[in-house]
N, C-alpha and C positions, 0 to 999 in steps of 0.2 A: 604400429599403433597410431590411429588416427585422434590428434585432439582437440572439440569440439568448442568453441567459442561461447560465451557466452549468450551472446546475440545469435546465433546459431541456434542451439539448445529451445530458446524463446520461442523463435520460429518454427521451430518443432513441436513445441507444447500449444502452440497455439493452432499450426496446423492439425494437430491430435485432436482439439478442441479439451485438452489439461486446462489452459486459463485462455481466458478474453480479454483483448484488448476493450479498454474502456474506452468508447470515443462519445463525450456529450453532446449537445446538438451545438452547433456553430452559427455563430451570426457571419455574414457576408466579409464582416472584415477582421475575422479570427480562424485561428489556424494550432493547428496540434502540439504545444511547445515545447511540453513533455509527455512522456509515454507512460500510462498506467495498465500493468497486465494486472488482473484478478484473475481468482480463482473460482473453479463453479461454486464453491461456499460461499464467496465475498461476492459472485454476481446474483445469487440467492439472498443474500443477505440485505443487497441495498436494493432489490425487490421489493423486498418484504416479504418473500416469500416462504420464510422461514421461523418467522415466530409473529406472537398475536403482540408483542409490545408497537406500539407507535401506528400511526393512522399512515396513507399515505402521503401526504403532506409533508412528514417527519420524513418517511422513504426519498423522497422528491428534494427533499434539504439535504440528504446524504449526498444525492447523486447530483446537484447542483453545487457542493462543496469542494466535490471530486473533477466535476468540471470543473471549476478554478484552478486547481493544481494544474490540471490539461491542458490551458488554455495560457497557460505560464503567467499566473496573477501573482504578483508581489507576496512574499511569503518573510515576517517576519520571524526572525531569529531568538524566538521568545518562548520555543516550548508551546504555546499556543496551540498551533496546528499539529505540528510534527516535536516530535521528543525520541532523542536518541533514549534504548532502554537499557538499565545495567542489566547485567555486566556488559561493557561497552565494548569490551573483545569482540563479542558476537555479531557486533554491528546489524541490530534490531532496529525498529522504528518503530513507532507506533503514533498515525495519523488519528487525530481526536477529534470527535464528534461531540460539538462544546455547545448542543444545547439540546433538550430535555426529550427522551431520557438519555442520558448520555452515553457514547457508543466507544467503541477504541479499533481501528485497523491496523493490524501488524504485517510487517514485509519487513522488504530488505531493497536497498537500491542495487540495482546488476549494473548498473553505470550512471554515469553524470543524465540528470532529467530521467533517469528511468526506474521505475517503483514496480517491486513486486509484491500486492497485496496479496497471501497467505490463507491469514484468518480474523476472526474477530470478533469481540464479545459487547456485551454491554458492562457499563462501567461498574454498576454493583455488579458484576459474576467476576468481577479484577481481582478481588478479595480475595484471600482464602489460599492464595498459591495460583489465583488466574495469569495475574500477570508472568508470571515465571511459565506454565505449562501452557501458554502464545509463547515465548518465545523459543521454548523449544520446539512448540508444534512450527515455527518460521527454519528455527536450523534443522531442523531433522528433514521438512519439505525439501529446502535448499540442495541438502544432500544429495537424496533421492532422484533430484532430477539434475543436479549440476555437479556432483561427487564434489570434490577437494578443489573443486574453483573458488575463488573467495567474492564475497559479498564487499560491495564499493565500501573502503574502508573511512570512510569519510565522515570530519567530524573538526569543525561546525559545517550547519546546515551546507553552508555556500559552499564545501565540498561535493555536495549529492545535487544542489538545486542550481538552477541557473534563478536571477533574478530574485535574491535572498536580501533582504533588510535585516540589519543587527536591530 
């Protein structure tokens, strides 16, 4: 029995065209610092192309937000952006979209700099049992396509990120 890596698996799903690497546009003196794979929901999602909330200007803040991550911009250790979710076994994430209407991305990091973004709602649909049924919709994905591999167990940030301010 052959067994498949994590970083393997990736490249598989992305050769499948399962998720897209995220890559923002680059200025001449910037380069890829970490790796954001999406899923076709989360590349529909920061489209726009999935619900009538937000203009595209709002779409264009998501995906300029997501570039920073990429682009390995300083990330404070403050819950701000990123927030480990309980139960913290699971080792969820969920990247916040902190201004109006407000959004949430859930994933899970598959190694040091590297984000697999899932799913994601907006912040009223959190409510009500959202945030629990994202994080299982994150493990139950995880599974499906990575079986009994674990998700980077890491916690604080500066375990998942390079370039982490406390």
């Amino acid at each position: 029995m052959t067994i498949k890596s994590i970083s393997t698996i990736l490249d598989q799903l992305e050769q499948a065209g399962e998720i897209i690497r995220f890559l923002p546009p680059f200025d001449p003196d910037e380069t890829e610092k970490r790796v954001l794979f999406v899923t076709k929901k989360i590349d529909g999602f920061i489209k726009g192309h999935s619900s009538r909330r937000g203009s595209k200007d709002y779409y264009a803040r998501i995906r300029a937000q997501l570039g920073e991550f990429v682009k390995g911009e300083t990330i404070r250790d403050d819950e701000e952006v990123l927030k480990k979710m309980a139960p913290y076994a699971n080792h969820v994430w969920e990247m916040r979209v902190t201004f109006q209407p407000h959004a949430r991305i859930f994933g899970a990091f598959a190694g040091v700099d590297t984000f697999l973004a899932i799913t994601a709602l907006f912040r009223d649909d959190c409510e009500k049992g959202g945030f629990r049924k994202a994080t299982t919709a994150v493990c139950d994905q995880w599974f499906d396509w990575f079986g009994t591999l674990p998700r980077l167990p890491g916690h604080p940030l500066a375990f998942c990120c390079s370039n982490v301010r406390g």
